[in-house]
C-alpha positions in Angstrom: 32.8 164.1 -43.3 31.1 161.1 -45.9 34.3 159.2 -45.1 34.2 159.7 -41.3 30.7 158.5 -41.3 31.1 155.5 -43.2 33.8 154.5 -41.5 31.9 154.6 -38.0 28.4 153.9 -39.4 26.9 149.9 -37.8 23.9 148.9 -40.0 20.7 148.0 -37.9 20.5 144.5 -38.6 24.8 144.2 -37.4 23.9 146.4 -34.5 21.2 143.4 -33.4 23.9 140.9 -34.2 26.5 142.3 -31.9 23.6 143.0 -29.4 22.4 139.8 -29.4 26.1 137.5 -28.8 26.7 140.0 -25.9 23.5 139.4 -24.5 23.7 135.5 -24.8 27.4 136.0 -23.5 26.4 137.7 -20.2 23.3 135.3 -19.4 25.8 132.4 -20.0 28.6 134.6 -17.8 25.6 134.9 -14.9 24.8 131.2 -15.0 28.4 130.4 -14.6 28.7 132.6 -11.7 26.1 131.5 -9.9 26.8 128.0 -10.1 30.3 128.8 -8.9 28.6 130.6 -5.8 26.7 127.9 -4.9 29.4 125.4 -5.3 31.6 127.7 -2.9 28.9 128.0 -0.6 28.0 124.7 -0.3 29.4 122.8 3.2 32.2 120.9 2.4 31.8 117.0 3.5 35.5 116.3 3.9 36.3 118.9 6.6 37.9 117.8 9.8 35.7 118.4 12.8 37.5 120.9 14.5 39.5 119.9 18.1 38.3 121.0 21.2 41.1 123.6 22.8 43.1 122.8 25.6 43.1 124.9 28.7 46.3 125.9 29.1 47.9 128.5 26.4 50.7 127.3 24.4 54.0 129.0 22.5 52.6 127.1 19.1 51.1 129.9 16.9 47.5 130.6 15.9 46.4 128.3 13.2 44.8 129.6 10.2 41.3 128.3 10.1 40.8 126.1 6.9 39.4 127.9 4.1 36.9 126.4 1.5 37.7 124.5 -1.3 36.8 127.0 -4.0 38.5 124.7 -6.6 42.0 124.0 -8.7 41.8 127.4 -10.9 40.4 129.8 -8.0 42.8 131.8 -5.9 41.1 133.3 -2.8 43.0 136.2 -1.3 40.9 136.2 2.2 40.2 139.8 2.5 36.8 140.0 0.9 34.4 141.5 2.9 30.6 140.8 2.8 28.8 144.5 2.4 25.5 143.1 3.1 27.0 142.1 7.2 29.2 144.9 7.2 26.9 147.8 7.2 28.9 149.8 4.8 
């Protein structure tokens, strides 16, 4: 029982330590985030102004409506849905 203790007891003052880097981890994670969010959110300057449609239908398929540029690393699937629109 001794041994089982001491093997899983964390000293106050380590306790804080480990407290403290996780805490300073996930304010630094938040920040990151939301300057990511605001990049993404941000109108893009470079965008084509989008063609006017012609009357008549044509055989050419639907064209995918350009996404955001989220950046080199970030892969964006394109089935998120917003929860705070959706009303679920």
């Amino acid at each position: 029982m001794v041994q089982w203790f001491q093997e899983r007891y964390i000293a106050r003052e380590e306790h804080q330590r480990i407290v403290d880097y996780y805490r300073k981890l996930v304010a630094q994670l938040h920040g990151n985030v939301r300057d990511l969010r605001a990049r993404a959110e941000a109108p893009v300057t470079d965008a084509p102004q989008p063609a006017e449609e012609p009357d008549d239908v044509t055989e050419e398929p639907a064209k995918v409506p350009q996404e955001r540029a989220l950046g080199p690393n970030v892969v964006s699937l394109g089935f998120y849905r917003d929860r705070r629109n959706s009303g679920a």
